[in-house]
N, C-alpha and C positions, 0 to 999 in steps of 0.2 A: 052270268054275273062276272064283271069282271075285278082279276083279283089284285092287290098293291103288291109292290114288290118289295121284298122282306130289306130291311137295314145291310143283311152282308150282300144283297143283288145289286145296291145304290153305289154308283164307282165314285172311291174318297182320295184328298191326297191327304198325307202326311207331311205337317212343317215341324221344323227342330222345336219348338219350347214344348211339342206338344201336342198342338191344335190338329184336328180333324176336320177338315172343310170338305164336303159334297162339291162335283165337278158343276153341276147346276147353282149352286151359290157362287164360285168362281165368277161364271158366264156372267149371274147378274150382277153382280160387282163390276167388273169387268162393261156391262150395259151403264150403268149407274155414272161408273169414272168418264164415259166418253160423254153422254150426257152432260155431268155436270162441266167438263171441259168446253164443251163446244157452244151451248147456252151461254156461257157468260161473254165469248169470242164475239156471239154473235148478237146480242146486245148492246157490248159496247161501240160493235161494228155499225151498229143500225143509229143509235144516238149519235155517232159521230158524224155521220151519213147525214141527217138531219138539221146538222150543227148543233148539238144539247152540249152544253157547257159544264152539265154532268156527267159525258159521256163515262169515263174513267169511272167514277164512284158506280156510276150503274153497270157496267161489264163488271168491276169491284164487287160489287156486293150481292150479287143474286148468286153466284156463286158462292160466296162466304153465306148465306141465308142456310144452306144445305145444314148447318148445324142446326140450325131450329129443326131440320126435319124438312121431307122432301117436300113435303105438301109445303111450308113454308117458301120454299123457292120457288114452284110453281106459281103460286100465290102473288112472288115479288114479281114475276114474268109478267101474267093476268095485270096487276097494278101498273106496269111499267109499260103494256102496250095502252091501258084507257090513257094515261097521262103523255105520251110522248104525242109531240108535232104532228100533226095528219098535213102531209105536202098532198 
């Protein structure tokens, strides 16, 4: 059986106000920031590519979606490939 490893085995950092964040949360954070950066790059990159007259608003805004929550941005992705130009 295998066993978890206790809270003091989990390697954490310490930031000044306080916080305690796991080096695994970092990573995904860190996963998450490149993500949401590169998705919207490459979106607007594809509409513009295209000619869509909304290229702007769409690289814009699928990245701003991420405050709805992630699924919500994926979700604008999924939308924004049925609707764009098929060359």
């Amino acid at each position: 059986m295998l066993s978890m490893p206790s809270v003091a085995q989990i390697p954490t950092y310490q930031f000044p106000p306080g916080v305690t964040v796991a080096r695994d949360e970092l990573l995904l954070l860190a996963a998450l920031l490149v993500l949401w950066a590169t998705l919207g790059r490459w979106v607007y990159k594809d509409a513009k590519d295209r000619g869509s007259e909304w290229a702007w608003q769409w690289g814009f805004g699928t990245p701003l979606a991420v405050i709805a929550g992630l699924d919500v941005m994926l979700l604008v992705v999924v939308i924004y490939l049925l609707l764009r130009n098929s060359d």
